[in-house]
N, CA, C and O atoms as a Tinker XYZ file with bonds, in Angstrom:
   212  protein
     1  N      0.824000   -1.197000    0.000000    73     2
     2  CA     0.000000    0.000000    0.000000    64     1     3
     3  C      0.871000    1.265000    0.000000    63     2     4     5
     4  O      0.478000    2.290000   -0.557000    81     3
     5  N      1.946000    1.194000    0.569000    73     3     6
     6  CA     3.373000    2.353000    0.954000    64     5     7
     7  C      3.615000    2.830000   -0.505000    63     6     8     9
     8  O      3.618000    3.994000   -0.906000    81     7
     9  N      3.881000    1.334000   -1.435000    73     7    10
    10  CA     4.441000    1.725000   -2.614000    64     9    11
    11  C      3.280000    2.071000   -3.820000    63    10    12    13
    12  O      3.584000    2.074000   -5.013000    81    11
    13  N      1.912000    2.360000   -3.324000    73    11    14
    14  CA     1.280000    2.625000   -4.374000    64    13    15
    15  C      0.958000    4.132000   -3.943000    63    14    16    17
    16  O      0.843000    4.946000   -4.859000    81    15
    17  N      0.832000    4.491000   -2.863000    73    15    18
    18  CA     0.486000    5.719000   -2.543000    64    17    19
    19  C      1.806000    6.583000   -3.072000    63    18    20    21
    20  O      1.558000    7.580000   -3.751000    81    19
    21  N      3.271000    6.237000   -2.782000    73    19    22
    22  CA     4.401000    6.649000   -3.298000    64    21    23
    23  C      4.730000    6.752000   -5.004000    63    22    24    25
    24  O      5.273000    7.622000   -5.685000    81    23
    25  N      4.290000    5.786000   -5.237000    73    23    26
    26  CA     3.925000    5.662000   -7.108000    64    25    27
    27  C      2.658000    7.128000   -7.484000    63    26    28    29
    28  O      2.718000    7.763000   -8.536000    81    27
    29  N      1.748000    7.372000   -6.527000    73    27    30
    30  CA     0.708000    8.099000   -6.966000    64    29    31
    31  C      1.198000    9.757000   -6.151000    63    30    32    33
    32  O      0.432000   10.718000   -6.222000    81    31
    33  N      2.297000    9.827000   -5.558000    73    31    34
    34  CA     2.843000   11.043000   -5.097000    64    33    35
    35  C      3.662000   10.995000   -6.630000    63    34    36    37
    36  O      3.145000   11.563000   -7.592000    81    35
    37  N      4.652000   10.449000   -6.733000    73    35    38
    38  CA     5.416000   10.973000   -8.222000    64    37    39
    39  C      4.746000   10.979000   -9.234000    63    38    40    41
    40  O      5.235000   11.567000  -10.199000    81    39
    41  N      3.856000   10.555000   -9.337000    73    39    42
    42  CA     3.143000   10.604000  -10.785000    64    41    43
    43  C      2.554000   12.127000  -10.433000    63    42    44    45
    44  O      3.029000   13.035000  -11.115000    81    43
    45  N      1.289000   12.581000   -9.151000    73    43    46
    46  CA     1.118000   13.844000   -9.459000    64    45    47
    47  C      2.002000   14.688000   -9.366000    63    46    48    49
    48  O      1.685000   15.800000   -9.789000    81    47
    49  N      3.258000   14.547000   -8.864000    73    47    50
    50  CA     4.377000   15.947000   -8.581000    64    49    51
    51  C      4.481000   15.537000   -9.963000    63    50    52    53
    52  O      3.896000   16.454000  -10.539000    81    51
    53  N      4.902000   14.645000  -10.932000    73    51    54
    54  CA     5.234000   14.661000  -12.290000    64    53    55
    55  C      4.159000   15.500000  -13.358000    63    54    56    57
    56  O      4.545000   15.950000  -14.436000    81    55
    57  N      3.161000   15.590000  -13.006000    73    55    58
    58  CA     1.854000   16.036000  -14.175000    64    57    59
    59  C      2.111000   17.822000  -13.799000    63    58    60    61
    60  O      2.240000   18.780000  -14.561000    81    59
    61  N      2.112000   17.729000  -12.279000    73    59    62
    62  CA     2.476000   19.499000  -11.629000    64    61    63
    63  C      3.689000   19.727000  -12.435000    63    62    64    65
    64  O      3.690000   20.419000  -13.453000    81    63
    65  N      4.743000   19.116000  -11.943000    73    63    66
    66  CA     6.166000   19.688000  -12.985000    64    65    67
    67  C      5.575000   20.089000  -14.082000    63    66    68    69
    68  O      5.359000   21.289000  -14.257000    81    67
    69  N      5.262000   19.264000  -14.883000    73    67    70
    70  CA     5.064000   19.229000  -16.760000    64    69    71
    71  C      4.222000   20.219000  -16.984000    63    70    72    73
    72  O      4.343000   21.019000  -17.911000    81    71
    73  N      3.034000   20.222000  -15.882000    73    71    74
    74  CA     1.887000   21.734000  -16.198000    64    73    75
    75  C      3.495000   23.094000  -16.212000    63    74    76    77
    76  O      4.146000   23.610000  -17.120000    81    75
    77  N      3.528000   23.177000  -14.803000    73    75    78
    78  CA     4.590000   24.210000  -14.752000    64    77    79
    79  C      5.714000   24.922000  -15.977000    63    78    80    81
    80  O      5.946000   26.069000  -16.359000    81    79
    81  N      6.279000   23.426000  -16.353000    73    79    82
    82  CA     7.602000   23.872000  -17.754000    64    81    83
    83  C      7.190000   24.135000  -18.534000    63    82    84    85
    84  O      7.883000   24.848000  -19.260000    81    83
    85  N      5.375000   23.698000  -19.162000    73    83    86
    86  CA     5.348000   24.130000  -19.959000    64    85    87
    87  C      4.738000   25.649000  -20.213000    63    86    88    89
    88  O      4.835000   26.388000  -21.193000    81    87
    89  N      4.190000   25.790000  -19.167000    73    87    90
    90  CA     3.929000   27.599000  -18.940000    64    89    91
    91  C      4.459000   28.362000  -19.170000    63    90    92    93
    92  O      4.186000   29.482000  -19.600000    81    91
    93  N      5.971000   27.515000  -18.730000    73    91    94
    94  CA     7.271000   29.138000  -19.127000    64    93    95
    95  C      8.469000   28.623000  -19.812000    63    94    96    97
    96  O      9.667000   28.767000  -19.572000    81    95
    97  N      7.679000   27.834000  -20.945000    73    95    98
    98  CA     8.691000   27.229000  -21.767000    64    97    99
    99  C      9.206000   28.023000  -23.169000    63    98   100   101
   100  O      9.980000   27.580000  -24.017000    81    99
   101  N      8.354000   29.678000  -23.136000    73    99   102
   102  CA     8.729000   30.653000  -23.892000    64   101   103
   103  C      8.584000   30.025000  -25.619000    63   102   104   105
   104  O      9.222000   30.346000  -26.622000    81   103
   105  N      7.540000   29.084000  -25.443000    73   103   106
   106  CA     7.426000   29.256000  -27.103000    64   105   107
   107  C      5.312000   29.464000  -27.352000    63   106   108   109
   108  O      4.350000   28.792000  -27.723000    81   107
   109  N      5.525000   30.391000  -27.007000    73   107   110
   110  CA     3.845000   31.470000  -26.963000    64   109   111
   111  C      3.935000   32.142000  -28.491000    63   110   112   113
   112  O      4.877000   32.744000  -29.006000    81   111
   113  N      2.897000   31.892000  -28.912000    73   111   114
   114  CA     2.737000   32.558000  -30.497000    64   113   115
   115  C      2.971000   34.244000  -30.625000    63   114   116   117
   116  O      2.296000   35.033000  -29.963000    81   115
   117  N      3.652000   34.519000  -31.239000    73   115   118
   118  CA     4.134000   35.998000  -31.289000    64   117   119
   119  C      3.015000   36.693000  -32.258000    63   118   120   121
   120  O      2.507000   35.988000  -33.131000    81   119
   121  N      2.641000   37.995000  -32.131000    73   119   122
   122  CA     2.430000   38.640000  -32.916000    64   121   123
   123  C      3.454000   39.010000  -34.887000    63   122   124   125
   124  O      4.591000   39.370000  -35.193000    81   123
   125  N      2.382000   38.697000  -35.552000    73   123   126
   126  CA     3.037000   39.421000  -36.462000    64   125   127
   127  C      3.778000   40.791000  -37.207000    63   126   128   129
   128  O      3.061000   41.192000  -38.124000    81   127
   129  N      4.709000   41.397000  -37.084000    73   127   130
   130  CA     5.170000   42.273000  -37.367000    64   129   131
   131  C      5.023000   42.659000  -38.828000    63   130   132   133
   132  O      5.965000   42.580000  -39.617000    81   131
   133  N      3.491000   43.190000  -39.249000    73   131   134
   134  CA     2.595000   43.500000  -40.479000    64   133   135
   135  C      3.615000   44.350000  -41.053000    63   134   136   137
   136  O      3.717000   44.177000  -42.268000    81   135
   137  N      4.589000   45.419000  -40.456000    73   135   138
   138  CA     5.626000   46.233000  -41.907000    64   137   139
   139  C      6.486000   45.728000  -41.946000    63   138   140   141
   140  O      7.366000   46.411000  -42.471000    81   139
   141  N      6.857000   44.616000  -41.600000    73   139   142
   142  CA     7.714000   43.846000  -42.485000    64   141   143
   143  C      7.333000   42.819000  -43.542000    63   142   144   145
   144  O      8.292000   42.412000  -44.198000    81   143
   145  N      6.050000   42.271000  -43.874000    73   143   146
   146  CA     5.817000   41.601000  -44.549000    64   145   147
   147  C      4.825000   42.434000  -45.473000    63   146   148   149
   148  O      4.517000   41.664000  -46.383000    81   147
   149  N      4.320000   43.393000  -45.619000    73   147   150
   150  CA     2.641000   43.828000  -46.031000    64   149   151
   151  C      3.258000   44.395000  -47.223000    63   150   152   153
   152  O      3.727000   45.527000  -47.339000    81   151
   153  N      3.179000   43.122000  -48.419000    73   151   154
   154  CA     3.140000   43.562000  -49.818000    64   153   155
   155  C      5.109000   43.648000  -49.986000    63   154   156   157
   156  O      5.552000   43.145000  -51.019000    81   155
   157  N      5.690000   43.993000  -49.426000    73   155   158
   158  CA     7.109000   44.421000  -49.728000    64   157   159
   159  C      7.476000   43.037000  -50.563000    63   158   160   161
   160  O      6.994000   41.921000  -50.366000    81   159
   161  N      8.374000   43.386000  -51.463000    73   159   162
   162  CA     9.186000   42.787000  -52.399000    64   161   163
   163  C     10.842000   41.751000  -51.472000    63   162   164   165
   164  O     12.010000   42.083000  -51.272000    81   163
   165  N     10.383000   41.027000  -51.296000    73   163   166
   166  CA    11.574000   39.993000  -50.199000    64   165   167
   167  C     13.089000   40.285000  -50.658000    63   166   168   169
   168  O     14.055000   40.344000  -49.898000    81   167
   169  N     13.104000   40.467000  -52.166000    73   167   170
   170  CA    14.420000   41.015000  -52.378000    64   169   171
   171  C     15.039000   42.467000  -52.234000    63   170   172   173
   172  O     16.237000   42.577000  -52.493000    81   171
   173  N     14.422000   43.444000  -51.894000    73   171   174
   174  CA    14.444000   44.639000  -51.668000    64   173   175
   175  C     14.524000   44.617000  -50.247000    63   174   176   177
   176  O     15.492000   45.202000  -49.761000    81   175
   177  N     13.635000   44.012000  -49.395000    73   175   178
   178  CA    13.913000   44.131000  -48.142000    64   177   179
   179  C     15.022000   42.940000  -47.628000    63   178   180   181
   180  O     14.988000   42.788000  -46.407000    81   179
   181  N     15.778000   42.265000  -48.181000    73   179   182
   182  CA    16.740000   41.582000  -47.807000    64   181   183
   183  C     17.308000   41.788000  -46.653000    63   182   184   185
   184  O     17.558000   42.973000  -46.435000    81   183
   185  N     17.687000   40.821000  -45.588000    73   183   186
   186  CA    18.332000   41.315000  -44.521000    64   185   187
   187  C     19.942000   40.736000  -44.420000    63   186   188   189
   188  O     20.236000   39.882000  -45.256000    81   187
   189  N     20.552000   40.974000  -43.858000    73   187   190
   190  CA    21.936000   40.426000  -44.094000    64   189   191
   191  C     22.148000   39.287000  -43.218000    63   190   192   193
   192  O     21.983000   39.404000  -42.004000    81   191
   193  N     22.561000   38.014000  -43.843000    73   191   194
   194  CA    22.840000   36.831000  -43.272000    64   193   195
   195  C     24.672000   36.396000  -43.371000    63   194   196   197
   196  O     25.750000   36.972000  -43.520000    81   195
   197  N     24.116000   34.972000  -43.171000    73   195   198
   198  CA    25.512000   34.480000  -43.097000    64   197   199
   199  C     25.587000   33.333000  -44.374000    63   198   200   201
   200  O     24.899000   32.350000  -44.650000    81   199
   201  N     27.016000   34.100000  -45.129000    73   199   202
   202  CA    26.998000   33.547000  -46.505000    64   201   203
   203  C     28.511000   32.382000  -46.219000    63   202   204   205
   204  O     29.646000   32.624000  -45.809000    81   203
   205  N     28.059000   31.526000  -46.515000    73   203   206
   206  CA    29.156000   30.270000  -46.545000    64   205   207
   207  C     29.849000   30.465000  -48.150000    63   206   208   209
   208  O     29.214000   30.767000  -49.161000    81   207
   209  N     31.002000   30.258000  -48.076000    73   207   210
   210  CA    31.247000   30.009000  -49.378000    64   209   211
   211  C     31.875000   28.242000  -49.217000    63   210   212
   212  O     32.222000   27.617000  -50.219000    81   211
């Protein structure tokens, strides 16, 4: 009975953890930043990357 009540303590501290990390796991849908995309030409607004040769 020790080891089922102990099995049913880690399982809910485990479901609490997982609620928790994923709250502030910082991948929340961002707003779109409309003047950078609205109609502009992708090659004109080019941004500078990293070119391998």
């Amino acid at each position: 009975m020790i080891l089922i009540i102990a099995l049913l303590a880690i399982a809910g501290w485990a479901v609490v953890a997982t609620i928790v990390e994923l709250r502030r796991d910082g991948y929340r849908p961002t707003p779109t930043d409309w003047s950078r995309v609205s109609g502009r030409d992708v090659h004109q607004q080019a941004e500078p990357g990293h070119g391998y040769r």
